[in-house]
Every structure is written in C-alpha cells, then in structure tokens.
PDB file of N, CA, C and O in Angstrom:
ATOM      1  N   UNK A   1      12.221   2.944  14.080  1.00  0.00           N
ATOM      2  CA  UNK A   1      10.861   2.732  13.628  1.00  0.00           C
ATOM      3  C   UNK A   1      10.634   1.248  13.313  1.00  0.00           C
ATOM      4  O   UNK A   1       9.554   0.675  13.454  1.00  0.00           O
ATOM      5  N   UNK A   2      11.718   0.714  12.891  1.00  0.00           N
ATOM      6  CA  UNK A   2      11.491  -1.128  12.431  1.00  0.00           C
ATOM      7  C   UNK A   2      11.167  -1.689  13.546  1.00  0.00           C
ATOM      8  O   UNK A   2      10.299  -2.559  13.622  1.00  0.00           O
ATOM      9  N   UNK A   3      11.914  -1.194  14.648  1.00  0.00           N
ATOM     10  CA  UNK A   3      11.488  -1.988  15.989  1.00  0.00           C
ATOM     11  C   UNK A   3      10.375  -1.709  16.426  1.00  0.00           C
ATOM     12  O   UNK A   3       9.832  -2.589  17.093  1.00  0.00           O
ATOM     13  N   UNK A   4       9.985  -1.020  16.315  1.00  0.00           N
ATOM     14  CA  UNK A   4       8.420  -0.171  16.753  1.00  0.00           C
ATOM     15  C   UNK A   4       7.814  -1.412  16.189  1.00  0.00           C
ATOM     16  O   UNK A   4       7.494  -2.366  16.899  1.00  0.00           O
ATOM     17  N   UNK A   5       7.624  -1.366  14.547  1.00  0.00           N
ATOM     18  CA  UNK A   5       6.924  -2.336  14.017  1.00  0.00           C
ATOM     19  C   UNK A   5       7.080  -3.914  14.064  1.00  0.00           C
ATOM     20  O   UNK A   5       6.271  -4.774  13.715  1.00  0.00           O
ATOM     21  N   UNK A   6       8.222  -4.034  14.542  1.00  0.00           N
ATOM     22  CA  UNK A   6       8.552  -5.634  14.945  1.00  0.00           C
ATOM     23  C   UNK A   6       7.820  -5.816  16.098  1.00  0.00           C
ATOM     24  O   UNK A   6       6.940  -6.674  16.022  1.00  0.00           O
ATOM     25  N   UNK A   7       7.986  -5.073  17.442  1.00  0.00           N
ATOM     26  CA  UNK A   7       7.310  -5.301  18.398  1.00  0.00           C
ATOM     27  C   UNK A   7       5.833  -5.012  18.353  1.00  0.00           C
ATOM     28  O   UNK A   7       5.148  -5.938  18.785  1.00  0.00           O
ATOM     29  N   UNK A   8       5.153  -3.909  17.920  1.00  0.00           N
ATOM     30  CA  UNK A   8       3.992  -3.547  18.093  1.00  0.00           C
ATOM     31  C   UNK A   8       4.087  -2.375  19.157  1.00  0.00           C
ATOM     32  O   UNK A   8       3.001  -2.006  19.604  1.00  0.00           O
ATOM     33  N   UNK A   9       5.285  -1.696  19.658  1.00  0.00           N
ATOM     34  CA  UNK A   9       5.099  -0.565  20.093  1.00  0.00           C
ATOM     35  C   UNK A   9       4.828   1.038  19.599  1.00  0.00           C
ATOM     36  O   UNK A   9       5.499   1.756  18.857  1.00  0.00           O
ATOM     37  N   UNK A  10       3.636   1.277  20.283  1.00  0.00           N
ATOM     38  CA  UNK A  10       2.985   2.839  19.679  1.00  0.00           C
ATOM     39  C   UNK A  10       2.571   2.610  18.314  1.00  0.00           C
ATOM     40  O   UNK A  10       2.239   3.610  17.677  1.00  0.00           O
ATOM     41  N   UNK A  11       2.513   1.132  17.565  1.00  0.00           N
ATOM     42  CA  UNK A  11       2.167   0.966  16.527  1.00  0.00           C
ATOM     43  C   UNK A  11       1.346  -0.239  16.538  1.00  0.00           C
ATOM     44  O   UNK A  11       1.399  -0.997  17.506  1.00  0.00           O
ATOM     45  N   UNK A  12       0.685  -0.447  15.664  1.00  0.00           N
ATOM     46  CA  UNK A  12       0.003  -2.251  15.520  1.00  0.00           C
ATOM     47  C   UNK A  12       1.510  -2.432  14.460  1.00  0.00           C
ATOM     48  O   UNK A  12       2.043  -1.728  13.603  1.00  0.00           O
ATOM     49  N   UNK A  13       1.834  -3.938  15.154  1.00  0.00           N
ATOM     50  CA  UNK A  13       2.715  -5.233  14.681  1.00  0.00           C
ATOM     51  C   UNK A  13       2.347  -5.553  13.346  1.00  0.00           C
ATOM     52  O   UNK A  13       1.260  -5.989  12.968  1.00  0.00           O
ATOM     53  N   UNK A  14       3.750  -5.194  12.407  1.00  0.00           N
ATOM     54  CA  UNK A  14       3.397  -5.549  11.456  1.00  0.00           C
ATOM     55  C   UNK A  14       4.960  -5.680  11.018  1.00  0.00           C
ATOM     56  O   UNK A  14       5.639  -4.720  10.655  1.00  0.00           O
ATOM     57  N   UNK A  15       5.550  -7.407  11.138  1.00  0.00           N
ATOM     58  CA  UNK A  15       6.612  -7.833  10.795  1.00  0.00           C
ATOM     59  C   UNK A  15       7.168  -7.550   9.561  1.00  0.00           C
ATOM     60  O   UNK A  15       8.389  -7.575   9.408  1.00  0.00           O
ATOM     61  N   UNK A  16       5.854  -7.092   8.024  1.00  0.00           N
ATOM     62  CA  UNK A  16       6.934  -7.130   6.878  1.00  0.00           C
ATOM     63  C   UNK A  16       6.915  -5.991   6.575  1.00  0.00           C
ATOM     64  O   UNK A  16       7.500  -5.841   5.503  1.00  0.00           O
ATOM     65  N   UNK A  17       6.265  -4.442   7.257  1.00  0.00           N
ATOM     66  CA  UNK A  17       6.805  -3.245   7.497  1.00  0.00           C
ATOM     67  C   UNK A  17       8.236  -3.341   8.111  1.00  0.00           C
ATOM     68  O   UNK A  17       9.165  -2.798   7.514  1.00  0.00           O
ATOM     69  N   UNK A  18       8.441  -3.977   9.223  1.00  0.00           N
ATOM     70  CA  UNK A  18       9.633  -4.030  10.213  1.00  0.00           C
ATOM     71  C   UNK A  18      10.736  -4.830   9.042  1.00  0.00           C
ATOM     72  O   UNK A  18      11.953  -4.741   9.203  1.00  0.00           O
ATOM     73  N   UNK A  19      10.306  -5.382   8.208  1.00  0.00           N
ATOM     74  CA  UNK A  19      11.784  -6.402   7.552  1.00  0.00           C
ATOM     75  C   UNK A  19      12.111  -5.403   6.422  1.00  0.00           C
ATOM     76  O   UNK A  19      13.214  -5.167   5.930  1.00  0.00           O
ATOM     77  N   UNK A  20      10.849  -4.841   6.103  1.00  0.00           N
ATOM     78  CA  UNK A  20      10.870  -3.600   4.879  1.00  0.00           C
ATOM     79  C   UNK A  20      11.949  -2.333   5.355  1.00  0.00           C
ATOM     80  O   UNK A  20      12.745  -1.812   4.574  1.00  0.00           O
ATOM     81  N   UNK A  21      11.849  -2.086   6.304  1.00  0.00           N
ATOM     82  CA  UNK A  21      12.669  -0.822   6.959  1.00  0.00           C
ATOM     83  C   UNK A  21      13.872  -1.480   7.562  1.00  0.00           C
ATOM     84  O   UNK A  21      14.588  -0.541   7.910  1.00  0.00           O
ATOM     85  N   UNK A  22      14.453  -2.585   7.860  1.00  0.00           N
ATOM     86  CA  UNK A  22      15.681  -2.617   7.984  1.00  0.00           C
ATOM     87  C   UNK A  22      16.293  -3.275   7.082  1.00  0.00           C
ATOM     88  O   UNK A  22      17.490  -3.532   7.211  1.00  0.00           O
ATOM     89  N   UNK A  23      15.356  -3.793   5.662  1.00  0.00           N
ATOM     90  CA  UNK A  23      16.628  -3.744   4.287  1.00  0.00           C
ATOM     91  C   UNK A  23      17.605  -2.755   4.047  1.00  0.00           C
ATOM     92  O   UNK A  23      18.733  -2.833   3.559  1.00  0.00           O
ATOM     93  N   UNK A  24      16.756  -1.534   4.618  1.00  0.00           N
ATOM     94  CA  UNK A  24      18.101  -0.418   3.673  1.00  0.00           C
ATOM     95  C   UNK A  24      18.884  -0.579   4.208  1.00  0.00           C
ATOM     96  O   UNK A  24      19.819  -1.228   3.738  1.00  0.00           O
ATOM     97  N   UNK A  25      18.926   0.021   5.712  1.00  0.00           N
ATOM     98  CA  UNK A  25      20.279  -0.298   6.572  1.00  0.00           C
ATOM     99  C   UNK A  25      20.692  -1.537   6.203  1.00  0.00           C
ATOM    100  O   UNK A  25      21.533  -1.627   5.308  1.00  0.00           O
ATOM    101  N   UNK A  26      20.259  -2.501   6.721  1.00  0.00           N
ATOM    102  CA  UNK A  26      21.741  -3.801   6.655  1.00  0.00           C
ATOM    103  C   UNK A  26      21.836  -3.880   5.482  1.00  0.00           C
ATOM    104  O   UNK A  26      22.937  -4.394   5.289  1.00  0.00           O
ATOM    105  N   UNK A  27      21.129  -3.597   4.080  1.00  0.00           N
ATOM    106  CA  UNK A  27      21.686  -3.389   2.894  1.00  0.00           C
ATOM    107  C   UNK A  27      23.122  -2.810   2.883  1.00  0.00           C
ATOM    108  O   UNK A  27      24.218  -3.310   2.631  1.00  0.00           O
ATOM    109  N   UNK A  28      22.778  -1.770   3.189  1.00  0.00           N
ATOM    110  CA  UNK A  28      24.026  -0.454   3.465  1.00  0.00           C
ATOM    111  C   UNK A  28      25.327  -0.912   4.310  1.00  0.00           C
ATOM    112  O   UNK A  28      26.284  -0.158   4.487  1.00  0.00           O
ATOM    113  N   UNK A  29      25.245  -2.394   4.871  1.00  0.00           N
ATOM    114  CA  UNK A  29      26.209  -2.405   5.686  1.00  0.00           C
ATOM    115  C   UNK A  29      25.885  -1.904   7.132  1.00  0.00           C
ATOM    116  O   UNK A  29      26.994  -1.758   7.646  1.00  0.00           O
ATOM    117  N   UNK A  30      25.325  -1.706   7.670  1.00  0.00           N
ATOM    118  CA  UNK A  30      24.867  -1.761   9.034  1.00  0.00           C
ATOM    119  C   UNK A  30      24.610  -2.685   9.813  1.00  0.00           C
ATOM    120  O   UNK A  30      23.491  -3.199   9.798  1.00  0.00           O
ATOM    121  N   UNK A  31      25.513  -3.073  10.605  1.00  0.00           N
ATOM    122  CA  UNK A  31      25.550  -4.866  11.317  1.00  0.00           C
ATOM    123  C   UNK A  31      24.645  -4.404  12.260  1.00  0.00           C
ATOM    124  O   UNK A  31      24.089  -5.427  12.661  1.00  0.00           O
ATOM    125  N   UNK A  32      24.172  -3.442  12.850  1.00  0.00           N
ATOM    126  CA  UNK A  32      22.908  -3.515  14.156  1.00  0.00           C
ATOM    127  C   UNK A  32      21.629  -3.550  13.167  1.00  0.00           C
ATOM    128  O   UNK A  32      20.530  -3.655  13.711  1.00  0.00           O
ATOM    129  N   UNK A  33      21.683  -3.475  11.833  1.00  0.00           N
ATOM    130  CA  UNK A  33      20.390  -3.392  11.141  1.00  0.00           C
ATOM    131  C   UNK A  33      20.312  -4.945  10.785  1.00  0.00           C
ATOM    132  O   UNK A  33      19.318  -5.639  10.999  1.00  0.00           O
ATOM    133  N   UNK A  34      21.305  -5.317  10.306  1.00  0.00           N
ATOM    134  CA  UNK A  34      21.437  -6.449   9.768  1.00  0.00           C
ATOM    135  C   UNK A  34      21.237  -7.233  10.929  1.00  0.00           C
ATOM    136  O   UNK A  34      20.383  -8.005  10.494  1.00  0.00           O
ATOM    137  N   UNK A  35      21.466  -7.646  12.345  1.00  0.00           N
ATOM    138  CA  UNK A  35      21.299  -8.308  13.297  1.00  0.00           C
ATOM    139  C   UNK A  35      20.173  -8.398  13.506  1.00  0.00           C
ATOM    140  O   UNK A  35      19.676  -9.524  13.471  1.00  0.00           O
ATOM    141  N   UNK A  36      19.248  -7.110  13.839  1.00  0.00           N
ATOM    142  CA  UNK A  36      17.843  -6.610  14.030  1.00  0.00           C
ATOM    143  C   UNK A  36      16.980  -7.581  13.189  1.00  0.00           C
ATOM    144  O   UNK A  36      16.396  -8.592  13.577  1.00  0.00           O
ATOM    145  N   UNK A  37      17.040  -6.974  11.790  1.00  0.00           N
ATOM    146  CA  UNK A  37      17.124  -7.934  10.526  1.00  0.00           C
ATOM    147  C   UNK A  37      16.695  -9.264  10.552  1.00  0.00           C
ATOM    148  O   UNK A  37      15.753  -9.811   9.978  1.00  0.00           O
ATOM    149  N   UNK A  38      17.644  -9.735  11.402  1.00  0.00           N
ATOM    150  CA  UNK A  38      17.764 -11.414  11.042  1.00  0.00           C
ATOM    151  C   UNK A  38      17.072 -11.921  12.342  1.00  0.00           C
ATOM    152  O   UNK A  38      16.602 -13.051  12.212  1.00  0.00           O
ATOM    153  N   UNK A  39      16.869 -11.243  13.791  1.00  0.00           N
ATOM    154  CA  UNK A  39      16.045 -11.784  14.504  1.00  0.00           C
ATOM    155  C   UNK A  39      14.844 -11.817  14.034  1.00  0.00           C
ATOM    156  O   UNK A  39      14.176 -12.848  14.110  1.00  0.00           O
ATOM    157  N   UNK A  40      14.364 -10.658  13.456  1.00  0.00           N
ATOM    158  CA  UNK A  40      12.938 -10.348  13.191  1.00  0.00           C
ATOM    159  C   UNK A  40      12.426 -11.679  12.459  1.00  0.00           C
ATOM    160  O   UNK A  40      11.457 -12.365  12.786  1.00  0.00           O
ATOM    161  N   UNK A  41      13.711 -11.970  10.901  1.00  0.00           N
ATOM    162  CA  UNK A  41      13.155 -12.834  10.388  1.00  0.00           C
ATOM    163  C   UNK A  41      13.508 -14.138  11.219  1.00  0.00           C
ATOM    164  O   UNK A  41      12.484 -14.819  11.158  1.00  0.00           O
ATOM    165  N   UNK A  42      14.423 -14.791  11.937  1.00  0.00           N
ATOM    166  CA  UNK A  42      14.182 -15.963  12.468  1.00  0.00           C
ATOM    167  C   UNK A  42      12.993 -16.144  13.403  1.00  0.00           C
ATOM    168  O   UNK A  42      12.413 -17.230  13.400  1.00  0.00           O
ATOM    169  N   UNK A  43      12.568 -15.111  14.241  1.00  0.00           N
ATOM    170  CA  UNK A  43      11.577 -14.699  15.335  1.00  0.00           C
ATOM    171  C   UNK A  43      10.324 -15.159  14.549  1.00  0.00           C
ATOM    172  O   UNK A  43       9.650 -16.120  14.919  1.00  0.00           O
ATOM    173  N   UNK A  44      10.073 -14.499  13.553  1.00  0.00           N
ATOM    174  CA  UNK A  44       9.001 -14.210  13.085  1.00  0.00           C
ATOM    175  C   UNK A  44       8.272 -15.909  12.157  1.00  0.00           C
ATOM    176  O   UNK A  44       7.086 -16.231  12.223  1.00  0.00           O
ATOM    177  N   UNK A  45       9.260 -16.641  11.456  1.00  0.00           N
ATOM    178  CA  UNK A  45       9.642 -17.852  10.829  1.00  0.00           C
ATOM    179  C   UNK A  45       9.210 -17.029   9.582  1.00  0.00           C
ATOM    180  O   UNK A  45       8.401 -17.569   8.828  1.00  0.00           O
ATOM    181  N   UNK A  46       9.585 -15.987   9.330  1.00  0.00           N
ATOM    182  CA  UNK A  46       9.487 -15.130   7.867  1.00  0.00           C
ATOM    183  C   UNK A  46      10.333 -16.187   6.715  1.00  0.00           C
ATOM    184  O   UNK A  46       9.771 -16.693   5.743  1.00  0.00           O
ATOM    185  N   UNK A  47      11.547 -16.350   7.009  1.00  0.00           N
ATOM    186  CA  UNK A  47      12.596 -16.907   6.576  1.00  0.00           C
ATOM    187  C   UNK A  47      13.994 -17.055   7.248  1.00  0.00           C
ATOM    188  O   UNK A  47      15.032 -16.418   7.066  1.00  0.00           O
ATOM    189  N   UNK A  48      13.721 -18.021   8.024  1.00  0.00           N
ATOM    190  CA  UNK A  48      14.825 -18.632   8.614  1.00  0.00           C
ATOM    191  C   UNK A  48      16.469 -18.659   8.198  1.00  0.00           C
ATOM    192  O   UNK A  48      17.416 -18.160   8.804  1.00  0.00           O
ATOM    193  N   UNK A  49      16.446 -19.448   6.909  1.00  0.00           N
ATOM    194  CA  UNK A  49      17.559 -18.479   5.920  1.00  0.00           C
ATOM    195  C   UNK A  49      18.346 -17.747   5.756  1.00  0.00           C
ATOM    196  O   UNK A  49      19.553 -17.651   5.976  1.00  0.00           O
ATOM    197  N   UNK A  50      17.271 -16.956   5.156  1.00  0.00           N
ATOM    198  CA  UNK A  50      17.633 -15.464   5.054  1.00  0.00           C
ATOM    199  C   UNK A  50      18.364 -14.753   6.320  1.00  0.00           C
ATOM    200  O   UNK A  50      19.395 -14.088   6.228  1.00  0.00           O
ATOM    201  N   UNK A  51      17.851 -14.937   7.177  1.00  0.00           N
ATOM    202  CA  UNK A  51      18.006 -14.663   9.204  1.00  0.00           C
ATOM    203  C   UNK A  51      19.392 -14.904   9.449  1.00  0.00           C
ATOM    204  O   UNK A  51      20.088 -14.123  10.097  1.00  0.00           O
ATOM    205  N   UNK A  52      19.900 -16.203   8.834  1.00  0.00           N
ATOM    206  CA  UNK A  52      21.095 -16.987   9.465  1.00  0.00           C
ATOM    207  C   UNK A  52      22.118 -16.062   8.300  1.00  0.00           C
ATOM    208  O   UNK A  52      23.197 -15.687   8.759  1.00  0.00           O
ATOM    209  N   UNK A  53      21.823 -15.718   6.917  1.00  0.00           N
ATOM    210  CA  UNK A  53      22.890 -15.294   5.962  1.00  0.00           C
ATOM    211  C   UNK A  53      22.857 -13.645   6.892  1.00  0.00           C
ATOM    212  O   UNK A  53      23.873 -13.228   7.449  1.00  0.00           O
ATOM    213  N   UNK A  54      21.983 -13.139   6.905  1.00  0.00           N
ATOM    214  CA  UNK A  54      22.183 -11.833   7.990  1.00  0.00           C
ATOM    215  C   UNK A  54      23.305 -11.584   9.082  1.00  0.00           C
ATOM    216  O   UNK A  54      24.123 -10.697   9.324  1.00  0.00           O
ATOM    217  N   UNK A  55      22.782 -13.329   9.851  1.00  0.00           N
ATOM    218  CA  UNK A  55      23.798 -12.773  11.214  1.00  0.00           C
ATOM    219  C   UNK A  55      25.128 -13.660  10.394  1.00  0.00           C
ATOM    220  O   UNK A  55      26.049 -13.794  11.199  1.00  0.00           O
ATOM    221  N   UNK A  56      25.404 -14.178   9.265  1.00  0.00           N
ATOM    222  CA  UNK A  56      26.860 -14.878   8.797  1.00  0.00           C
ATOM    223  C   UNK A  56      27.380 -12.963   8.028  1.00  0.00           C
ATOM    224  O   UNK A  56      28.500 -12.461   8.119  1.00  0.00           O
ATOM    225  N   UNK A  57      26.582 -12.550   7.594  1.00  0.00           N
ATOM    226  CA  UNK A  57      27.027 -11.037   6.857  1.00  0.00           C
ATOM    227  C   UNK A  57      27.554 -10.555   7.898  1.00  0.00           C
ATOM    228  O   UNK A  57      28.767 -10.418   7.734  1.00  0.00           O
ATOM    229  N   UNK A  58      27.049 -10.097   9.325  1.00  0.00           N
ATOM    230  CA  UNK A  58      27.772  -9.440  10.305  1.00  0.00           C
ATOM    231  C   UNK A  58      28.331  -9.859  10.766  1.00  0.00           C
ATOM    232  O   UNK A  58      29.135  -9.028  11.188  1.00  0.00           O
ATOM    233  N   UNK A  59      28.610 -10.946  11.142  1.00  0.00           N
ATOM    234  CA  UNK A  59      29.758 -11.505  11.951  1.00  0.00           C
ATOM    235  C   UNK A  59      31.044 -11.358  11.048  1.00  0.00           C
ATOM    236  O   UNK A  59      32.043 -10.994  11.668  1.00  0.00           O
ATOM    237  N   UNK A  60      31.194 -11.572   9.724  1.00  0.00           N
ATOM    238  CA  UNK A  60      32.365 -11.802   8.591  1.00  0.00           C
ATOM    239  C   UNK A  60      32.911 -10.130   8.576  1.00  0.00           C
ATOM    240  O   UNK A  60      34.070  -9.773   8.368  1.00  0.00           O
ATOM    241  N   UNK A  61      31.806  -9.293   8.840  1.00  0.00           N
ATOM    242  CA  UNK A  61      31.997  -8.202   9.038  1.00  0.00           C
ATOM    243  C   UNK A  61      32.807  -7.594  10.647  1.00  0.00           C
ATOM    244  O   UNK A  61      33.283  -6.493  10.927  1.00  0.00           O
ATOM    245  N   UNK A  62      32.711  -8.554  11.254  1.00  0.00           N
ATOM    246  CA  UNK A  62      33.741  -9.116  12.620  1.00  0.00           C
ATOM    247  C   UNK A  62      32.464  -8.471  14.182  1.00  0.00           C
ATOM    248  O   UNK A  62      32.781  -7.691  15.080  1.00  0.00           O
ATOM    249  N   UNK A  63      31.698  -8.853  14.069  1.00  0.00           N
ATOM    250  CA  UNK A  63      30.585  -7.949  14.996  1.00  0.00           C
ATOM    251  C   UNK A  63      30.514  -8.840  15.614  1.00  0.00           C
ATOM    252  O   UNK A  63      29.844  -9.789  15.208  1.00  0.00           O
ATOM    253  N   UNK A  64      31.333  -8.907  17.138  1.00  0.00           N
ATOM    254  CA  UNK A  64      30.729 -10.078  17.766  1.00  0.00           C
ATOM    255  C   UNK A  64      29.633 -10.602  18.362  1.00  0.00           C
ATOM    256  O   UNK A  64      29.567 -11.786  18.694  1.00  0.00           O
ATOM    257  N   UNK A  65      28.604  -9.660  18.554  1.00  0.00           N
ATOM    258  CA  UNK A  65      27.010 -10.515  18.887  1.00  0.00           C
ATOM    259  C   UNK A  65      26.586 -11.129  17.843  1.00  0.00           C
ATOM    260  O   UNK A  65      25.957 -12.167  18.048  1.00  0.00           O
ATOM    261  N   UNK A  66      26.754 -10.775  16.719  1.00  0.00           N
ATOM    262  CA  UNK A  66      26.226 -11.475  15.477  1.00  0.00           C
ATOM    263  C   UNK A  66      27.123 -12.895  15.980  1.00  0.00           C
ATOM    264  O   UNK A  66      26.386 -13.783  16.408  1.00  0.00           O
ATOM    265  N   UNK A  67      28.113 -13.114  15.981  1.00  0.00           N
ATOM    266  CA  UNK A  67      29.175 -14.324  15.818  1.00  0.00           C
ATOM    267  C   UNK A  67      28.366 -15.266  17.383  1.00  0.00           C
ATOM    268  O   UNK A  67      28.114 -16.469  17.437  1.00  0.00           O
ATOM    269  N   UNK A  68      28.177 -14.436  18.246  1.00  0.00           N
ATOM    270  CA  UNK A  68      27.810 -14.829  19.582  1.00  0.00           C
ATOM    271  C   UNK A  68      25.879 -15.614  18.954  1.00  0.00           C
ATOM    272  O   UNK A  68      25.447 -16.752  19.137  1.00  0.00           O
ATOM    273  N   UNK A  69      25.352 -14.688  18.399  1.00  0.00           N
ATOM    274  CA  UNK A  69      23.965 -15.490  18.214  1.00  0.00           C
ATOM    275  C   UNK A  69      23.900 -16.150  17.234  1.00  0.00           C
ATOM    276  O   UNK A  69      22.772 -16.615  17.069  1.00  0.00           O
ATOM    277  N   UNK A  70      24.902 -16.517  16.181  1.00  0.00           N
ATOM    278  CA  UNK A  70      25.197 -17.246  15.082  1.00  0.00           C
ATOM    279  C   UNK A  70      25.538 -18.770  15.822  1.00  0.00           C
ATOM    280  O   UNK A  70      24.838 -19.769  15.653  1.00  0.00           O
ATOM    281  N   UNK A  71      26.815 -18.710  16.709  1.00  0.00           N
ATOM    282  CA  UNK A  71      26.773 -19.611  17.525  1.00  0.00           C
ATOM    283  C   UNK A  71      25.644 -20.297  18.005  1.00  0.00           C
ATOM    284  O   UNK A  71      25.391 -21.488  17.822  1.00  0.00           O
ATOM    285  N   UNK A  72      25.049 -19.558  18.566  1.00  0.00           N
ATOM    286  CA  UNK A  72      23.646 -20.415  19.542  1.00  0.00           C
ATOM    287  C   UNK A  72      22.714 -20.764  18.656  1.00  0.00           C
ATOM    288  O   UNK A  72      21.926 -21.671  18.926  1.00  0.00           O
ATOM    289  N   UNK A  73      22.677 -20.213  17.680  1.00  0.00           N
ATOM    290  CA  UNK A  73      21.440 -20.765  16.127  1.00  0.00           C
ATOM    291  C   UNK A  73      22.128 -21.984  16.139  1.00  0.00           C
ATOM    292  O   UNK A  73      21.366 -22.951  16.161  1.00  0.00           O
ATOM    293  N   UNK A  74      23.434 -22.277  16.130  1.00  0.00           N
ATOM    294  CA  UNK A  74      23.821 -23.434  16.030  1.00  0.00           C
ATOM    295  C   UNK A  74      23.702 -24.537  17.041  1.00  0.00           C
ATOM    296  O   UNK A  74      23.267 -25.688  16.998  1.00  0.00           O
ATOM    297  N   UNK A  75      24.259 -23.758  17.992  1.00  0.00           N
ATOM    298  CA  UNK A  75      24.333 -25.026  18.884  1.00  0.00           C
ATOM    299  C   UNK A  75      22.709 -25.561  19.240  1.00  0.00           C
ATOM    300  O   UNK A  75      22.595 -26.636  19.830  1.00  0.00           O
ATOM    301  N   UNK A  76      21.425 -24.753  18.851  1.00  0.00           N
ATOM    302  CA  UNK A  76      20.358 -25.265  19.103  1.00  0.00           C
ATOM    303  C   UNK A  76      19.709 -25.403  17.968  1.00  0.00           C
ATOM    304  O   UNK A  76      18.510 -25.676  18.017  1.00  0.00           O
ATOM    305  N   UNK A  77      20.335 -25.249  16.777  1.00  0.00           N
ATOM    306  CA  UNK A  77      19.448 -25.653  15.074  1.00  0.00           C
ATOM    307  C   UNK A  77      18.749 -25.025  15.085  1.00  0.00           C
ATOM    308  O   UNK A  77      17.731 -25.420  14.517  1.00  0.00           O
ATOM    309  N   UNK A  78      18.692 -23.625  15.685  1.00  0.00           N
ATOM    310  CA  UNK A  78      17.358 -22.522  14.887  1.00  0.00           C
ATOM    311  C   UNK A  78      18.267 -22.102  13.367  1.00  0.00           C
ATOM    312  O   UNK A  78      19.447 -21.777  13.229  1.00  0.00           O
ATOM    313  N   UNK A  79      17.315 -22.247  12.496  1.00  0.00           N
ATOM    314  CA  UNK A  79      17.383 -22.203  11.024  1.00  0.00           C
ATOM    315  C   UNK A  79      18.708 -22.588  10.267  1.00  0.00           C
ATOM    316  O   UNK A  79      19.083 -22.296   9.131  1.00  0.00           O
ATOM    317  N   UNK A  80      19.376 -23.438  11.395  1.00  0.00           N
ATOM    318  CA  UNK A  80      20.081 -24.368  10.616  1.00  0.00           C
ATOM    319  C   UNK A  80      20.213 -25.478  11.032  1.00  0.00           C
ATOM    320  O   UNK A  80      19.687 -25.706  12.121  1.00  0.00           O
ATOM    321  N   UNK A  81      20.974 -26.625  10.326  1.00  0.00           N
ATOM    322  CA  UNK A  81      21.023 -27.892  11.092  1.00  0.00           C
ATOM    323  C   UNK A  81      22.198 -27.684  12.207  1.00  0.00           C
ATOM    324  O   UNK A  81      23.223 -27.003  12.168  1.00  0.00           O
ATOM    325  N   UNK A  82      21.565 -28.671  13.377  1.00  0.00           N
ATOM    326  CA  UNK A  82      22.252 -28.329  14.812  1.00  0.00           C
ATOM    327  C   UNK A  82      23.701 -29.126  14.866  1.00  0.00           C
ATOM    328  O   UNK A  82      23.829 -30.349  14.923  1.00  0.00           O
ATOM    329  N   UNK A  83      24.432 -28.448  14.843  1.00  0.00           N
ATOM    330  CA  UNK A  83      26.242 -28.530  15.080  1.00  0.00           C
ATOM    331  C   UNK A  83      27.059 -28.093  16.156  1.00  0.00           C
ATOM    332  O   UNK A  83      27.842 -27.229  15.761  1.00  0.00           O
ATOM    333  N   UNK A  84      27.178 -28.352  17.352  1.00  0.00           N
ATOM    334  CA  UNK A  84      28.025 -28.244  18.505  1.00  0.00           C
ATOM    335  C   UNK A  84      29.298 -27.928  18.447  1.00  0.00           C
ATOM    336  O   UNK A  84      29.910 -27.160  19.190  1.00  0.00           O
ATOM    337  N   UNK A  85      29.828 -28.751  17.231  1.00  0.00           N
ATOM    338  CA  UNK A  85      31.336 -28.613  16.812  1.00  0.00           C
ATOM    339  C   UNK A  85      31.122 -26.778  16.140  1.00  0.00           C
ATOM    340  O   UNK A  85      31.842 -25.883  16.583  1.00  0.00           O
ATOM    341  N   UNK A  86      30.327 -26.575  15.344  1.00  0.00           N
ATOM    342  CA  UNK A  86      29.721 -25.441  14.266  1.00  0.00           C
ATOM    343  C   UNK A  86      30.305 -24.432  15.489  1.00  0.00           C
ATOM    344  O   UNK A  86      31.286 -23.690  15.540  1.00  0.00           O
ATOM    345  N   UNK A  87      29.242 -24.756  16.440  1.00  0.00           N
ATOM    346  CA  UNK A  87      28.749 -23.425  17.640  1.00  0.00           C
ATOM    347  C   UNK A  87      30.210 -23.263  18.668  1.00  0.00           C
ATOM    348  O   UNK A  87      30.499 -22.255  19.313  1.00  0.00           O
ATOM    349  N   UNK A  88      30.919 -24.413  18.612  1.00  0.00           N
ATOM    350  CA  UNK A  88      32.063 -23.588  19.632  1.00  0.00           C
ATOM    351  C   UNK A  88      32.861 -23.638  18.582  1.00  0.00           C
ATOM    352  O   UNK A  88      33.693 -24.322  19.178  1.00  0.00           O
ATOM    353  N   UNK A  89      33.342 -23.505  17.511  1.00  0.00           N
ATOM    354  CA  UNK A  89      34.540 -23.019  16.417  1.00  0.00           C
ATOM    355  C   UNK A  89      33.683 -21.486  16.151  1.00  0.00           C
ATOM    356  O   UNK A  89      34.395 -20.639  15.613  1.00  0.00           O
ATOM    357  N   UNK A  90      32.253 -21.044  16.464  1.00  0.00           N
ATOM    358  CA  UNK A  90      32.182 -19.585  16.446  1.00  0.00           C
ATOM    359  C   UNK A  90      32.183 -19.290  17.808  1.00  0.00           C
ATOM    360  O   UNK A  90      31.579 -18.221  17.725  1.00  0.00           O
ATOM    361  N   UNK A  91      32.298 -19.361  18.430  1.00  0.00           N
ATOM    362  CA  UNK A  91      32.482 -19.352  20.059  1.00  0.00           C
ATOM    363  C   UNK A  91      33.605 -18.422  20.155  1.00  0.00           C
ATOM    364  O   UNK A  91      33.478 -17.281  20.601  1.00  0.00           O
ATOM    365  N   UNK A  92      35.215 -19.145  19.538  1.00  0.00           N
ATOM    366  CA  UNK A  92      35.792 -19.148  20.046  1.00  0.00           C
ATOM    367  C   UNK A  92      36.338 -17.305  20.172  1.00  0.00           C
ATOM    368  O   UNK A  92      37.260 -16.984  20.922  1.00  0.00           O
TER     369      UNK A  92
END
C-alpha cells in the first residue's frame, strides 16, 4: 500500500501517507521497508538524511542493495557529501 501511495497508483500520490506506512516496517527491522523508506524520502527531498541513515540501517544489517545504493548516494552526493573513496570501500 506505501508504494501505491509513493507512486500514485490506484491512488492519488501522497508521499507522507507512503513515509507514514513504511515507518512500522523498517521500524520493525524490515530492510525492504527500510530501503523503500529511504528512496521515497531521498526521491521525494522529504529528508535526505533521514533516507541515507535508512539505507546505512540496512546495509549494517548486511542487505546488499541497500550497501549497493548507499554506494551510489555516494559516489554522486545524493544526500551526502560526494566521496569516491566512500562509494568503492561500500562497493567492495
């Protein structure tokens, strides 16, 4: 249903319904909620932040797409400052 509301499918778009419904999960420990989560908010420029501590929660949690798009936040400075060295030491 969060995605429904992130995208606007079968629903009108409404990003802080969509960030509202995947607190519980990635609250709970759910790294596909928590990933979801943190695009919505980097996507959205809700809180950039917040977005990047999301995909650092799942990755530590060892989830490698989180570690894989944590990387590329880096290597291109979405919502953090841009580090090359940063992005291939999570690469690896």
């Amino acid at each position: 249903l969060a995605d429904q509301y992130a995208k606007g499918k079968g629903v009108e778009k409404n990003i802080d319904e969509a960030i509202r419904l995947y607190r519980g999960p990635a609250n709970a420990g759910n790294v596909l909620a928590q990933v979801e989560l943190a695009f919505v908010l980097l996507d959205s420029g809700k809180d950039q932040a917040e977005g990047i501590a999301w995909l650092k929660k799942a990755s530590d949690q060892g989830f490698p797409v989180a570690k894989f798009i944590l990387a590329n936040c880096y290597f291109k400075g979405i919502g953090v400052q841009k580090s090359e060295p940063e992005a291939f030491k999570l690469a690896k």
